[in-house]
MMTF fields as JSON, N, C-alpha, C and O atoms, coordinates in Angstrom:
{
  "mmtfVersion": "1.0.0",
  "mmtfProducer": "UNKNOWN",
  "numBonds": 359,
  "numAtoms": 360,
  "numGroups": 90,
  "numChains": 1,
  "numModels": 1,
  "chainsPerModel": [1],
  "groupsPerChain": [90],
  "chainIdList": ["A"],
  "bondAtomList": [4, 2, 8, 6, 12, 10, 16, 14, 20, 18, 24, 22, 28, 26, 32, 30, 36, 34, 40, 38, 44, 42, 48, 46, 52, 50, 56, 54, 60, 58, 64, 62, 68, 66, 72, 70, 76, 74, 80, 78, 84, 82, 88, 86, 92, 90, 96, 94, 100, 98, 104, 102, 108, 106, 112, 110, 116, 114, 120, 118, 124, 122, 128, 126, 132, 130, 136, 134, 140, 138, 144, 142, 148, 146, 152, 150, 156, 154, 160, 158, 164, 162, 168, 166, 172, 170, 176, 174, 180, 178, 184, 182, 188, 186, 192, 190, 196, 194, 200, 198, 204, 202, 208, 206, 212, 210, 216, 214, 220, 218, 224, 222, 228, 226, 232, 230, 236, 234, 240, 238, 244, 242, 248, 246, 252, 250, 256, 254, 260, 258, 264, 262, 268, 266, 272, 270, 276, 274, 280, 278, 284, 282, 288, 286, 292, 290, 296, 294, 300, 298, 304, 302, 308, 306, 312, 310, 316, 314, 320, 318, 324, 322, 328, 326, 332, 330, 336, 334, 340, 338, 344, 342, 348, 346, 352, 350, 356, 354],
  "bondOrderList": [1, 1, 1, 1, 1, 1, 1, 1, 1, 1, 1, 1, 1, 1, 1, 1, 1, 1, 1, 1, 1, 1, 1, 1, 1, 1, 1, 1, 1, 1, 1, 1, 1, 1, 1, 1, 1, 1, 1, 1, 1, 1, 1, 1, 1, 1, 1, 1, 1, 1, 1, 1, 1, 1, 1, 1, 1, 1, 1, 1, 1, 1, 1, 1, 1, 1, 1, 1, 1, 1, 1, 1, 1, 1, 1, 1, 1, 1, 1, 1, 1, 1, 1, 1, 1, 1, 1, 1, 1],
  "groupList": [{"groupName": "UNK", "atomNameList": ["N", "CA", "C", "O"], "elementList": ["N", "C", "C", "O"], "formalChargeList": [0, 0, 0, 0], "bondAtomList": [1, 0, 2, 1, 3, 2], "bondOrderList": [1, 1, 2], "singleLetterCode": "X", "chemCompType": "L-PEPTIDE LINKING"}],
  "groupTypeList": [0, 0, 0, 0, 0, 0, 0, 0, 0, 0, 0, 0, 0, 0, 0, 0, 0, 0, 0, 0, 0, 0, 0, 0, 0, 0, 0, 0, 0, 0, 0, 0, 0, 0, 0, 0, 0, 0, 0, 0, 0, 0, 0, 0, 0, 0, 0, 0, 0, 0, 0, 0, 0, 0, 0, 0, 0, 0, 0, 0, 0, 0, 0, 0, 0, 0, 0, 0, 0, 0, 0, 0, 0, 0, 0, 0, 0, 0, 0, 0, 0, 0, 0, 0, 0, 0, 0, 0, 0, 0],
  "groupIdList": [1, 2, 3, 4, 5, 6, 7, 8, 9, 10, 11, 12, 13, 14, 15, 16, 17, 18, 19, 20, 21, 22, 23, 24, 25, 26, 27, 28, 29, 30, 31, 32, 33, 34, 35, 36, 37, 38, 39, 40, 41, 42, 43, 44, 45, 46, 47, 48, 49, 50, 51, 52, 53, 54, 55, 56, 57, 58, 59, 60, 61, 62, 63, 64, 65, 66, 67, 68, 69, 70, 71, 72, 73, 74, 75, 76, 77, 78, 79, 80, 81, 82, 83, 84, 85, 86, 87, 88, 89, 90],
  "secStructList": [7, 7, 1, 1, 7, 1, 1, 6, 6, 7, 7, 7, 2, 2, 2, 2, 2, 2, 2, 6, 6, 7, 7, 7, 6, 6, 2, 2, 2, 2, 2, 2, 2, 2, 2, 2, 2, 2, 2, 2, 2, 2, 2, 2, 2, 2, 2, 2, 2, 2, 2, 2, 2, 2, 2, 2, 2, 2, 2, 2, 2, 2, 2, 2, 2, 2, 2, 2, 2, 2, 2, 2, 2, 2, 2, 2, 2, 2, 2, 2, 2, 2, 2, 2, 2, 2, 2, 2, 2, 7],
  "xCoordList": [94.524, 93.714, 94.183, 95.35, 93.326, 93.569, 93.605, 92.803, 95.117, 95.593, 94.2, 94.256, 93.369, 92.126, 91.03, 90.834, 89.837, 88.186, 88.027, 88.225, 87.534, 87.136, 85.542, 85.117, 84.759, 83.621, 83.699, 84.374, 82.743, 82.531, 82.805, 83.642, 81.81, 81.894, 82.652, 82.723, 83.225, 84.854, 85.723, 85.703, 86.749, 87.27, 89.138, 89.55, 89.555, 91.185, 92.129, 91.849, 93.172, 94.355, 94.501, 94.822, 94.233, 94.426, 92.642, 92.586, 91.52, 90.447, 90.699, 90.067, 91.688, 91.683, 92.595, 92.358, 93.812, 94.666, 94.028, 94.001, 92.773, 92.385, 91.265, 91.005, 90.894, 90.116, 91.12, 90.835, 92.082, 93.056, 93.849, 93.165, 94.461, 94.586, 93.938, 94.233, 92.397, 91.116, 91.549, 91.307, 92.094, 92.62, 91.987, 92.052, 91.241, 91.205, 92.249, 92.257, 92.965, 94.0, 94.49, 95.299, 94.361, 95.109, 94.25, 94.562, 92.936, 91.905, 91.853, 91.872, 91.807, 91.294, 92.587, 92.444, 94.287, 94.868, 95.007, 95.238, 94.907, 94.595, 93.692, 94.121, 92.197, 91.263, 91.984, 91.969, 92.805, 93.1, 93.981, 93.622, 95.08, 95.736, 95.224, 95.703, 94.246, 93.423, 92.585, 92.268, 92.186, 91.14, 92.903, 93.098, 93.843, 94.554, 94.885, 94.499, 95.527, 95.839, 94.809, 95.198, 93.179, 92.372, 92.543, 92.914, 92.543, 93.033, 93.859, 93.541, 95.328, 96.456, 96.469, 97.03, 95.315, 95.606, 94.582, 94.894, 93.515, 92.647, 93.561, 93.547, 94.384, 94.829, 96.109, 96.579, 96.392, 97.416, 96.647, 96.929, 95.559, 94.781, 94.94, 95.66, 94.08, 93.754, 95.113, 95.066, 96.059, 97.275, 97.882, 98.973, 97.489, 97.764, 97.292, 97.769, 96.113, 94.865, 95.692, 96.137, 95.592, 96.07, 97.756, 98.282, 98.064, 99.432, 99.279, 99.778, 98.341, 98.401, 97.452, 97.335, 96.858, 95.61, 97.051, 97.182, 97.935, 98.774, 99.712, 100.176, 100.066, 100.852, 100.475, 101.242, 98.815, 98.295, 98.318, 98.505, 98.093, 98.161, 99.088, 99.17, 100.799, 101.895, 102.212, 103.216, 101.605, 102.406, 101.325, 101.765, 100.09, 99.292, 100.087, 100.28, 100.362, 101.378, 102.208, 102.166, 102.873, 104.413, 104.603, 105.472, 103.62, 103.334, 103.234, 103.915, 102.099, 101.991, 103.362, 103.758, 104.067, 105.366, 106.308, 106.911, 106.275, 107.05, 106.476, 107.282, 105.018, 104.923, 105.276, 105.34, 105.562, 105.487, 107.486, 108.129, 107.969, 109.333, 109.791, 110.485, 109.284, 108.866, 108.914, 109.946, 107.93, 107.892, 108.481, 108.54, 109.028, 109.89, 111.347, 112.134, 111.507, 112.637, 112.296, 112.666, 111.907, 111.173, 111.519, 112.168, 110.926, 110.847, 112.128, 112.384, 112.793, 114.241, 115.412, 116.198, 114.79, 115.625, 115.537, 116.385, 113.582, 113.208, 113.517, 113.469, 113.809, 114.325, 116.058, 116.394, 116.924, 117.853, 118.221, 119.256, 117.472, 117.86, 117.262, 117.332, 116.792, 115.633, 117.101, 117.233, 117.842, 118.688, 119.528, 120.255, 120.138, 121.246, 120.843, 121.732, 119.499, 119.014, 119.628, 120.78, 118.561, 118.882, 120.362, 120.846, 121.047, 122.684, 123.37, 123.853, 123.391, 123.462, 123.015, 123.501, 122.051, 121.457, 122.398, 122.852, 122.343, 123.462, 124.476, 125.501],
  "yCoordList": [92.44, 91.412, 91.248, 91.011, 91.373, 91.442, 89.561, 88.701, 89.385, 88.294, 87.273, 86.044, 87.8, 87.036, 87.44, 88.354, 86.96, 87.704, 87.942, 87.116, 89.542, 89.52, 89.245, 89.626, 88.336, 87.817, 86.528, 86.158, 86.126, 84.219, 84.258, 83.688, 85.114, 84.958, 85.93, 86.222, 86.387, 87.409, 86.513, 85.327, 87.134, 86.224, 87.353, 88.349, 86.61, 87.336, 86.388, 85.642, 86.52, 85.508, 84.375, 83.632, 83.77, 82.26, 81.532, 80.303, 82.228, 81.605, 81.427, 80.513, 82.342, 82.027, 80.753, 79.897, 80.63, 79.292, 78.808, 78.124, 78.046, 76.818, 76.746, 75.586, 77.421, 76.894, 76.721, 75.723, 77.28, 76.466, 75.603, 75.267, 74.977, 73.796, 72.537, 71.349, 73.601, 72.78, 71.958, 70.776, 72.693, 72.366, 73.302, 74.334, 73.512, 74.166, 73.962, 74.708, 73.014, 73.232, 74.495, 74.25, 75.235, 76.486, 77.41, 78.269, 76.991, 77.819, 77.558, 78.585, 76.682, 76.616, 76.689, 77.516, 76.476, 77.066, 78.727, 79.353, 79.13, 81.008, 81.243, 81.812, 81.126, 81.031, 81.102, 82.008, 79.531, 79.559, 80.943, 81.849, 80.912, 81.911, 83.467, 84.203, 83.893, 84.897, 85.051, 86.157, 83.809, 83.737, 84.063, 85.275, 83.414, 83.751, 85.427, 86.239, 85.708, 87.261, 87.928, 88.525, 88.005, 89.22, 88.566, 89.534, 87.316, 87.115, 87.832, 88.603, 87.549, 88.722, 89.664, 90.09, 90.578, 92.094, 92.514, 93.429, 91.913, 91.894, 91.703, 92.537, 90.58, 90.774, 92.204, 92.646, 92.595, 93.823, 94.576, 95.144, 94.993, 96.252, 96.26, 97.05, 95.136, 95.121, 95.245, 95.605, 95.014, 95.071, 96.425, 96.623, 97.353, 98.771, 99.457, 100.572, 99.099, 99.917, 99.975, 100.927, 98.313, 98.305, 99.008, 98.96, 99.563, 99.918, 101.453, 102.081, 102.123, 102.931, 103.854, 105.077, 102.87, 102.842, 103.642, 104.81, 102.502, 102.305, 103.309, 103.831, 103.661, 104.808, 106.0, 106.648, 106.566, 107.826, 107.677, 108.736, 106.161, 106.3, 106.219, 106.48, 105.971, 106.474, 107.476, 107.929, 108.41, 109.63, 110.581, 111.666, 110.196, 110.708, 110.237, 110.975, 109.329, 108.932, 110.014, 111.239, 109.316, 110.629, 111.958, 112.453, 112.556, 114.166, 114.182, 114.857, 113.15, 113.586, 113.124, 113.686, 111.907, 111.568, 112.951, 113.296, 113.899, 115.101, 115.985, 116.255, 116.33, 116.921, 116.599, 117.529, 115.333, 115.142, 115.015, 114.992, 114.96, 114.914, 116.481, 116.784, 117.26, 119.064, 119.22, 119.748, 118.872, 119.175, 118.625, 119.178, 117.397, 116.741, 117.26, 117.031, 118.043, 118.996, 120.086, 120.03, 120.986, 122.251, 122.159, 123.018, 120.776, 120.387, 120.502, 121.143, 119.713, 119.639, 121.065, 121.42, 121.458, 122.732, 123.613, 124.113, 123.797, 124.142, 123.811, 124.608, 122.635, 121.912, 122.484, 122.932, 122.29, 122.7, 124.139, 124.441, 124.834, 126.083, 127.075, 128.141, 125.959, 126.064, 125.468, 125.903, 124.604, 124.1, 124.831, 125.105, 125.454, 126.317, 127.641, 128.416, 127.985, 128.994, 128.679, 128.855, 128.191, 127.502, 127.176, 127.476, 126.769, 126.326, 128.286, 128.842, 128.835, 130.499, 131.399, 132.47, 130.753, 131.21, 130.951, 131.708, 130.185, 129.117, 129.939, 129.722],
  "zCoordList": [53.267, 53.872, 55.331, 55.643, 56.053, 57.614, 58.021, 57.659, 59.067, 59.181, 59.672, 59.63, 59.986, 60.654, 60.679, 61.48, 59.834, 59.948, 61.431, 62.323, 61.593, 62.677, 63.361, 64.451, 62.152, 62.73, 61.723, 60.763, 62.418, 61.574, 59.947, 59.247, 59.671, 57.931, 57.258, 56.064, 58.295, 57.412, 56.904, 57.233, 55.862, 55.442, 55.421, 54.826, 56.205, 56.519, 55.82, 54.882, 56.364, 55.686, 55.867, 54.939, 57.567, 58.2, 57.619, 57.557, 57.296, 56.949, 55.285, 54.754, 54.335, 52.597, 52.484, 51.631, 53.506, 53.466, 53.832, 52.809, 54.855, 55.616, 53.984, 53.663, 53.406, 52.337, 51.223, 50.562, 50.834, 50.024, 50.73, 49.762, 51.288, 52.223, 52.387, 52.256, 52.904, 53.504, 54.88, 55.126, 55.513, 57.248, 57.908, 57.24, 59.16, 60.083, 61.385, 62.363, 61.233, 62.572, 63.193, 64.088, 63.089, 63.175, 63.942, 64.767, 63.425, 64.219, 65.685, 66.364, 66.192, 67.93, 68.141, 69.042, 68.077, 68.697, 68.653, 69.687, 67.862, 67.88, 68.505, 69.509, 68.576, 69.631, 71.024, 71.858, 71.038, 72.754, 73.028, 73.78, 72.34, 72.686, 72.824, 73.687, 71.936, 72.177, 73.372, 73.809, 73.962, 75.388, 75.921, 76.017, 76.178, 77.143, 77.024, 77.865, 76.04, 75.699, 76.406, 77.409, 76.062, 76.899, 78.116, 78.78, 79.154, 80.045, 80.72, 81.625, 80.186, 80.49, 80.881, 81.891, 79.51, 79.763, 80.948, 81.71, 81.067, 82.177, 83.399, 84.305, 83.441, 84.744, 84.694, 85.742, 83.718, 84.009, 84.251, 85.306, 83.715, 83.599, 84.956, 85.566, 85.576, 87.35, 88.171, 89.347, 87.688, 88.537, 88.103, 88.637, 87.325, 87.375, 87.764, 87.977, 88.041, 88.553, 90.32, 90.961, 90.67, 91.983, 92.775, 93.887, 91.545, 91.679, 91.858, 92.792, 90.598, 91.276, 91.995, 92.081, 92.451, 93.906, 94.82, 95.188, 94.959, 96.074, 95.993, 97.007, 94.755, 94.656, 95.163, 95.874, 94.74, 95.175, 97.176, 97.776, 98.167, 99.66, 99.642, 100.842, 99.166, 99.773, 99.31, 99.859, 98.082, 98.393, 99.476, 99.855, 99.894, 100.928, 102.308, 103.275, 102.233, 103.888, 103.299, 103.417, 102.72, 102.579, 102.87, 103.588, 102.185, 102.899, 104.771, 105.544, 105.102, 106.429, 107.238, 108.258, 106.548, 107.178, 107.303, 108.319, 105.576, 105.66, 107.224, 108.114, 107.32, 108.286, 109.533, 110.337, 109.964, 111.199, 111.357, 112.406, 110.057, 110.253, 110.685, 111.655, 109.823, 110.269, 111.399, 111.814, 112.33, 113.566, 114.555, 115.654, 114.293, 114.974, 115.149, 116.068, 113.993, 114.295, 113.977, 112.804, 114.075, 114.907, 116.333, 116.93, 116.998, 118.22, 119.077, 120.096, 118.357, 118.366, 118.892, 119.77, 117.614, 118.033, 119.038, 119.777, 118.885, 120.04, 121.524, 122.461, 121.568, 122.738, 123.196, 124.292, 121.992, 122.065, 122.42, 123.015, 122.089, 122.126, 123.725, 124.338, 123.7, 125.375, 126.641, 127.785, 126.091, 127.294, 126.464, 127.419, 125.434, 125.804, 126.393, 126.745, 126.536, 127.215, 128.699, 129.095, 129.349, 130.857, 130.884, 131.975, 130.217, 131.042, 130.528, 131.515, 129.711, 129.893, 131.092, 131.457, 131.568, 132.42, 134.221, 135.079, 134.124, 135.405, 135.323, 135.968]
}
């Protein structure tokens, strides 16, 4: 027996006690907590989504950061090896 009908006239475990009982208390707090729960996961869903939105543009920066770190020393050396040219030269 599943802990809760999953439509009105199902009958699970918390709806066979409220008729042996004859209490419904139990019902609208599970309700609330269920509106909050898909709440929740709605807002994670959206905050994973946005995570890794953000993940795929920094590893797109990142690459072009690798390239431009590349050439920045390329540059470098190039530079260097250009003034130990010229002072050989002297």
């Amino acid at each position: 027996m599943p802990p809760k009908g999953l439509k009105e006239d199902d009958v699970g475990l918390l709806e066979y006690l409220e008729d042996i009982i004859g209490s419904s208390i139990h019902k609208a707090p599970i309700l609330q907590i269920e509106q909050e729960l898909e709440t929740k996961t709605d807002l994670r869903s959206n905050s994973y989504l946005s995570m890794c939105t953000s993940r795929d543009a920094i590893e797109k920066i990142e690459n072009e950061k690798n390239l431009a770190l590349n050439y920045l020393n390329t540059s470098r050396h190039f530079h260097l090896l250009r003034q130990v040219h010229v002072y050989l030269a002297l």
